[in-house]
C-alpha positions in Angstrom: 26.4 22.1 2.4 28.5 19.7 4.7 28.7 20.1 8.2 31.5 18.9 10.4 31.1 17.0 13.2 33.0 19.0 15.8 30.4 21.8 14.5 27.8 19.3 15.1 28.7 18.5 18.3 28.8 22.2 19.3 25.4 22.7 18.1 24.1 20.4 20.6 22.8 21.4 24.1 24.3 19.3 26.9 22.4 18.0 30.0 24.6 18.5 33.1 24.1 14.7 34.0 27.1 13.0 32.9 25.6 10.3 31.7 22.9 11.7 30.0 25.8 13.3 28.3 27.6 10.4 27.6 24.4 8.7 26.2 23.4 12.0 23.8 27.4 11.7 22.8 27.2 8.3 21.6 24.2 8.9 19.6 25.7 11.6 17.9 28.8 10.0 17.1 27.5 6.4 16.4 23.7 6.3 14.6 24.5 8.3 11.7 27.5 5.6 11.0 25.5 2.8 12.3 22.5 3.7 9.6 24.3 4.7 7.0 27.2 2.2 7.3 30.2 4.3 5.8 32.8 5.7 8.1 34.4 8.2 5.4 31.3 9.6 3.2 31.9 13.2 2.9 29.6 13.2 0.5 27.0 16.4 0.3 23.6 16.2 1.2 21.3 17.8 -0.6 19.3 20.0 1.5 15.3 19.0 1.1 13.5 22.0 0.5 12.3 24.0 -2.9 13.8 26.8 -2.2 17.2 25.4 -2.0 16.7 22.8 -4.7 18.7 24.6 -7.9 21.4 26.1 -5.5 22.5 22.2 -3.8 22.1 20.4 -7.2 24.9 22.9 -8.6 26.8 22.3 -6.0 26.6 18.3 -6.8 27.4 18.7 -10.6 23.5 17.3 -11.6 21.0 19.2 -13.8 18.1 20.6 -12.2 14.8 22.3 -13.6 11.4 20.6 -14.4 12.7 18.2 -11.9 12.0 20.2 -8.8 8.5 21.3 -10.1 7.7 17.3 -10.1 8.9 16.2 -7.2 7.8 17.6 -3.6 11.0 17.3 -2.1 15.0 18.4 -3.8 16.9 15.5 -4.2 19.8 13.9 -2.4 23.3 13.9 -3.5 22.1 9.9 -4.5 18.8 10.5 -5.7 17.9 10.5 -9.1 14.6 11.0 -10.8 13.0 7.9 -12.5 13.5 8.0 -16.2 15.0 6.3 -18.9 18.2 8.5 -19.0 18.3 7.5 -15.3 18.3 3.9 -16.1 20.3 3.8 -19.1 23.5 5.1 -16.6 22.4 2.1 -14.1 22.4 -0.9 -16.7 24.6 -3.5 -16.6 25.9 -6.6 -18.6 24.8 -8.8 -16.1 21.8 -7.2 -15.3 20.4 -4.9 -12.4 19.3 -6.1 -9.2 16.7 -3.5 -8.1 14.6 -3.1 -4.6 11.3 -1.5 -5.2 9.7 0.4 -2.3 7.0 3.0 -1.6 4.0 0.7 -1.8 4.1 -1.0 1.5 0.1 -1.5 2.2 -2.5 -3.8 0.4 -4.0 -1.5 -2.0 -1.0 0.8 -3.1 1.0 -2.9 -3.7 -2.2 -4.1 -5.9 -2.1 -0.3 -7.8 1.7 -1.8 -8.7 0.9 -5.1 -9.8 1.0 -4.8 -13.4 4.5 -2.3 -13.0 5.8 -4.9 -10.9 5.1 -7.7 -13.6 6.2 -5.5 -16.7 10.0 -5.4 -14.2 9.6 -8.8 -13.9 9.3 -9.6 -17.5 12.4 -6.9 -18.8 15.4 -8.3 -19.7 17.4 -5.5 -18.4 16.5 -6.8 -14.9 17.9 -9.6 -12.7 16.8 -9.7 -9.9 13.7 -8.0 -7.9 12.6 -7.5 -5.0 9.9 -5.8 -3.4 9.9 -4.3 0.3 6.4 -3.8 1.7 4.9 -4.6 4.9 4.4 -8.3 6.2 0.2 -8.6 6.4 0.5 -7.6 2.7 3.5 -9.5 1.8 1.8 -13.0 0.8 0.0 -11.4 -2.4 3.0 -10.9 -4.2 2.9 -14.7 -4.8 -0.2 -13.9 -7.0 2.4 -12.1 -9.5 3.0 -13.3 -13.0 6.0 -14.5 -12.0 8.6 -15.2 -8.7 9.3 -12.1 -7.1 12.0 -11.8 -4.0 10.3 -9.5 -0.9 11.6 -8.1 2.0 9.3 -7.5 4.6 8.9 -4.2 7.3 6.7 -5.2 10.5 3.5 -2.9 10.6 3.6 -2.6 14.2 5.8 0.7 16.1 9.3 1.5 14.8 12.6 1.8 16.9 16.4 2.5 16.1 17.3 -1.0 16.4 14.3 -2.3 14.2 15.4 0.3 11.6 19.7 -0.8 12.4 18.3 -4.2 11.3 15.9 -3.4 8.3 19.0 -0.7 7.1 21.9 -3.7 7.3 19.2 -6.4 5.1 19.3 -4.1 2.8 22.6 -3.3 3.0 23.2 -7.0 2.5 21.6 -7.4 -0.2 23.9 -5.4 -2.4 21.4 -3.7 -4.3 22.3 -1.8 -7.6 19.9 1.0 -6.9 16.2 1.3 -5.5 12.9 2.5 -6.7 11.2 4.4 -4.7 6.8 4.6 -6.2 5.0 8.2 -5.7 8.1 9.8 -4.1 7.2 8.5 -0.6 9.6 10.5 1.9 9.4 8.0 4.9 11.4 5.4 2.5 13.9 7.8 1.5 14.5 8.5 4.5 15.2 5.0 4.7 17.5 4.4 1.9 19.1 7.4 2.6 20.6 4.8 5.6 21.5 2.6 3.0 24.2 2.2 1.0 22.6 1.3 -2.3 24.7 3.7 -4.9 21.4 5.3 -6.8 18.0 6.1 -5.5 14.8 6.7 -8.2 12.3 8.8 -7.3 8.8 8.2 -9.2 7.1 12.0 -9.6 3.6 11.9 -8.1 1.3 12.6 -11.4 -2.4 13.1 -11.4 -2.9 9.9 -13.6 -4.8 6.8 -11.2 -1.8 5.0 -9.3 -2.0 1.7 -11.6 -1.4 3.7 -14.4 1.6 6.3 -13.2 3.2 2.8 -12.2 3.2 1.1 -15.4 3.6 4.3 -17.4 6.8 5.2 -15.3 8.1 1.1 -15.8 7.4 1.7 -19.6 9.4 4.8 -20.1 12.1 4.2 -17.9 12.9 0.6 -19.0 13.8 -1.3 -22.2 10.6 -3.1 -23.5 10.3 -6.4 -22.3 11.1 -8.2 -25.5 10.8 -11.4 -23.8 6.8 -11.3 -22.8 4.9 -12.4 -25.5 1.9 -11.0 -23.7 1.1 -8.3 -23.2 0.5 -6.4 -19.4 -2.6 -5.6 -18.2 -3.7 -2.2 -17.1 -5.9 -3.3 -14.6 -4.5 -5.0 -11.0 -4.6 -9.2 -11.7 -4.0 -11.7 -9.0 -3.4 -15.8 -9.9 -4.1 -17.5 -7.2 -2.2 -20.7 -6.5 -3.5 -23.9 -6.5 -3.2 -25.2 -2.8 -4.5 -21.5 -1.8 -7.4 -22.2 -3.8 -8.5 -25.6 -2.7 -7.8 -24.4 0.8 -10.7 -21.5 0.7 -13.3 -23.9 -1.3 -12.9 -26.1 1.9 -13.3 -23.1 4.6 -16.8 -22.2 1.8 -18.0 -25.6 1.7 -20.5 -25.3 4.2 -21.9 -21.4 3.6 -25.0 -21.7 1.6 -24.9 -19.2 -1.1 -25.4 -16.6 -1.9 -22.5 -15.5 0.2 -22.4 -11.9 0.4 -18.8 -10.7 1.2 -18.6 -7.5 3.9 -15.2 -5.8 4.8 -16.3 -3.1 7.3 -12.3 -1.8 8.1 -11.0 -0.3 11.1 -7.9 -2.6 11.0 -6.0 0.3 12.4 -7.5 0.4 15.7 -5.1 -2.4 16.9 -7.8 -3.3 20.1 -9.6 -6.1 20.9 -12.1 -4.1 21.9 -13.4 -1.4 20.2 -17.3 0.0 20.2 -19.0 1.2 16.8 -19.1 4.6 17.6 -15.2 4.1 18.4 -15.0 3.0 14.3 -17.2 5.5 13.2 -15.1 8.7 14.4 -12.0 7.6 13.5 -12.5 5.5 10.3 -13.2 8.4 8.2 -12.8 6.5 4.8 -15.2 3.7 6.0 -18.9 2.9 5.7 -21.0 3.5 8.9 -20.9 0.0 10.6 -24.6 0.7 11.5 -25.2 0.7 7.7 -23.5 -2.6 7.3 -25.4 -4.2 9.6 -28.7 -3.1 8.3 -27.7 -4.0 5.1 -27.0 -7.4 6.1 -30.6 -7.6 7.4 -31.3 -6.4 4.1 -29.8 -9.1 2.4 -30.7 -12.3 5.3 -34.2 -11.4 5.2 -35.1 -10.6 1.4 -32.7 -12.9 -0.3 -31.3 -15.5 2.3 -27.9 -14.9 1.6 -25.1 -15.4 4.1 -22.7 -12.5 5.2 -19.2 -13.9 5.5 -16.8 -10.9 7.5 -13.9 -10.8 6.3 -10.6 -9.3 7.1 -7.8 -8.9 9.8 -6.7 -8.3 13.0 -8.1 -8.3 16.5 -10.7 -5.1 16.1 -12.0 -6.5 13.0 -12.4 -9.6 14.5 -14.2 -8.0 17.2 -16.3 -6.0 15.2 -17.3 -9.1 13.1 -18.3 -11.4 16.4 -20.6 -8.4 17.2 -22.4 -8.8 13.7 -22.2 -12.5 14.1 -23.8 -11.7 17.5 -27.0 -9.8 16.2 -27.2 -10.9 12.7 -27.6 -14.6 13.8 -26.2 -17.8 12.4 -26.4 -16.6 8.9 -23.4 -14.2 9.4 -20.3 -16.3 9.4 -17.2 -14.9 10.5 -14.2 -15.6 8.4 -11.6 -12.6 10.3 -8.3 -14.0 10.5 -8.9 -17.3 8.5 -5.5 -16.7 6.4 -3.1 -14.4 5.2 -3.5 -11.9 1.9 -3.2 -14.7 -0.2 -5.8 -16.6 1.5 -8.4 -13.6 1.8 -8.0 -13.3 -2.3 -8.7 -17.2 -2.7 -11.8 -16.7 -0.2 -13.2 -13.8 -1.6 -13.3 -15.9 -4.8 -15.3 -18.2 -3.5 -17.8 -15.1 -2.7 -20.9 -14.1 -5.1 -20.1 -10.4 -4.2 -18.3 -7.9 -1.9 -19.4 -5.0 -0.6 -16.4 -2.4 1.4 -15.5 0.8 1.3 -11.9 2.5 0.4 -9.3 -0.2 1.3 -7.1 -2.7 0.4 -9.9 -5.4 1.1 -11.7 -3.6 -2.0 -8.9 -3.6 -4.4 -8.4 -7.1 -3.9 -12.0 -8.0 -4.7 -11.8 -6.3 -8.0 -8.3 -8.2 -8.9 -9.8 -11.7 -8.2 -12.4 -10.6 -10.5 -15.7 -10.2 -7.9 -18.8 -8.4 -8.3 -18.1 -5.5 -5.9 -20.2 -2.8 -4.7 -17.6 0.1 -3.3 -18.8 2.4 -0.7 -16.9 5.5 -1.6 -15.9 8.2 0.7 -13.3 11.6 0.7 -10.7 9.8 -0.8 -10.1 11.0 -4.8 -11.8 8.0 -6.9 -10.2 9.6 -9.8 -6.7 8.5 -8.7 -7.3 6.2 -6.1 -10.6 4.4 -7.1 -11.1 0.7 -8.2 -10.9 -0.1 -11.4 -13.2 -3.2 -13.2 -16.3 -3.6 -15.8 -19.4 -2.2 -15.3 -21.1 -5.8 -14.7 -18.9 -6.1 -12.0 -18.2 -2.9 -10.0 -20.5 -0.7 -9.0 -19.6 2.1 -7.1 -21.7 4.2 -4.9 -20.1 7.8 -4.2 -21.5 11.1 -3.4 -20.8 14.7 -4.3 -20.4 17.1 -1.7 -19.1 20.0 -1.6 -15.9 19.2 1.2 -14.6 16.2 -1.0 -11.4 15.1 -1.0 -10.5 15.4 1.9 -7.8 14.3 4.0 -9.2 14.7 7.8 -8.5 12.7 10.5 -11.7 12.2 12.0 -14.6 14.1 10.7 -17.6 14.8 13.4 -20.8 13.7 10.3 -19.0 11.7 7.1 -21.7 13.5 5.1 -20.0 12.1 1.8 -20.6 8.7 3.5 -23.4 9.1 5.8 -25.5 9.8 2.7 -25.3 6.9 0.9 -27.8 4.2 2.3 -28.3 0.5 3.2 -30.8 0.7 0.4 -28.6 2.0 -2.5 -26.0 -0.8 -2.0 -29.0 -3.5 -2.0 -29.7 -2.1 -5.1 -26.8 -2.5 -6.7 -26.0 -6.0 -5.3 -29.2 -7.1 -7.3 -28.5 -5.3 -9.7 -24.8 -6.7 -9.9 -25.9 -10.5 -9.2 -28.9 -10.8 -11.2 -32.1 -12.7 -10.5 -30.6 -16.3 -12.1 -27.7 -15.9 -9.2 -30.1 -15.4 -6.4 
């Protein structure tokens, strides 16, 4: 149901500062036009709950039913669900120019790799491009093929940051947008937008690389034009200069070079204490249990533990292993973008991390990985690779998944020992490696 804007305007509570009233005017009146760019839409707006789901879509002329089961949130007055009656209204002689969204971290963008290059290879499409945020940006150039981006800053968010993101789109003239696992924070977004026709992917139960593909497949003509065919699993080719780069940075660690991504790239500090990583990195590794099991590995095999990663606490954390570990610990934090993390990891023997996007990419340049696994669902979210190269070490308890903040013992986590992944890094390497 529409609301006017004098009824909007006496809705609000006014300060008795005049121009504190001035100021709440003006945003009123001016950032809904600014966002959404239109001075005339009159257009209703579906109202996002379940309850009201059959009773707005009426009002908008569009066929509800299984629809709102699927989806957590009713659809807008633009929004569409992802299928291939969806699509088959979009197409165009000339071919659509899409914007994909809702995988905007390193791991969820690897879970849409072999989606992205199934769009990349259907003839229906002609142009793509991706939106995601800038640290994971670079790996897209590990596709099949060329793929436009457009890039959102990880850091805080303001109105004017979001004014500028919302008029690149706008510029971009889009045909419609996709919008993976019905994440609300972008359709928020691209409800600012002006793209015509917004897809929403249900959320299934099926691991993310597969609801991906699977929604591509349904939802799109075949791509007559690849001869082969996609892979299931996340793939990255690197490129050459990348490549010869990281064999330069690796020419001077003796092997076997034992690849650890401890985490905690969210703590945005320079300084930041284990015990500091430990409480709030609840689907990482203890770091105490790294670092014993790069004792492990220094002593008993010789190998050499390259940190790798991003960021100032990572880089922190990694000096402090160089610091104690000795000068068979190198630390490689910050030595390149996504891309050049991929192409270094490659020059690894084996990697061992827990949940992150640091993981997934290990798998897709084809490492031997050892995953620490915590309270996130492996079934949906876990990596994916051959048995001679992933091993993954996960616990049953009886509070997993879970979704908590900070958790006072990690017992799914805490459980698993510098000794089991030792194990399984001989096992995964094999005695004519070492």
């Amino acid at each position: 149901m529409s609301v006017s804007r004098s009824a909007r305007l006496r809705s609000v509570s006014w300060p008795v500062h005049g121009n504190c009233c001035t100021m709440n005017l003006l945003l009123v009146l001016l950032v809904p036009t600014l966002l959404r760019g239109n001075l005339s839409s009159s257009a209703p707006v579906c109202v996002p709950t379940r309850e009201r789901g059959n009773e707005v879509c009426s009002s908008v002329g569009m066929r509800c039913g299984s629809m709102h089961d699927e989806l957590e949130f009713a659809l807008s007055y633009r929004e569409r669900v992802l299928d291939k009656k969806a699509v088959e209204i979009l197409q165009k002689t000339s071919g659509l120019n899409l914007l994909l969204t809702g995988a905007l971290r390193l791991g969820d963008l690897l879970f849409a790799f072999p989606a992205i290059n199934y769009l990349l290879a259907c003839e229906s499409i002609r142009e793509l491009t991706v939106l995601c945020f800038d640290y994971a940006a670079p790996i897209l150039a590990g596709l099949d093929n060329q793929v436009k981006k457009m890039e959102l800053s990880a850091g805080s968010w303001n109105l004017l940051k979001k004014w500028r993101m919302v008029h690149g789109i706008n510029q971009k003239n889009f045909d419609a947008a996709i919008v993976l696992d019905e994440k609300r924070s972008m359709r928020k977004l691209l409800a600012s937008t002006k793209i015509p026709t917004i897809l929403i992917e249900p959320t299934t139960g099926l691991r993310k690389t597969a609801q991906h593909l699977q929604s591509m497949v349904r939802s799109f003509p075949a791509a007559h034009s690849s001869k082969q065919p996609i892979g299931l699993f996340p793939a990255i080719r690197l490129p050459r200069s990348a490549l010869e780069r990281a064999q330069n940075q690796a020419a001077s660690i003796a092997r076997p070079r034992i690849a650890f991504h401890v985490g905690c790239q969210r703590i945005s500090r320079k300084g930041v204490s284990f015990e500091e990583v430990n409480r709030t990195a609840t689907k990482l590794w203890h770091v105490e249990r790294f670092l014993e099991l790069g004792q492990m590995l220094i002593a008993r095999l010789g190998a050499t533990v390259v940190m790798v990663g991003s960021g100032p606490s990572e880089r922190a954390v990694a000096e402090e292993f160089v610091a104690r570990l000795g000068p068979k610990c190198m630390n490689a934090v910050g030595w390149g973008d996504s891309l050049q993390i991929a192409a270094l990891l490659q020059q690894a023997d084996a990697l061992v991390a827990s949940d992150g996007g640091v993981l997934h990419l290990g798998t897709a340049v084809g490492l031997k990985v050892v995953a620490v696994w915590g309270p996130t669902p492996i079934e949906i979210f876990g990596p994916s690779g051959p048995p001679e190269r992933l091993k993954i070490l996960r616990k049953e308890v009886h509070c997993s998944p879970c979704k908590k903040g900070e958790c006072a013992d990690r017992i799914c986590l805490s459980s698993i020992s510098a000794g089991e992944a030792f194990a399984a890094l001989e096992e995964l390497l094999g005695v004519d490696v070492i």
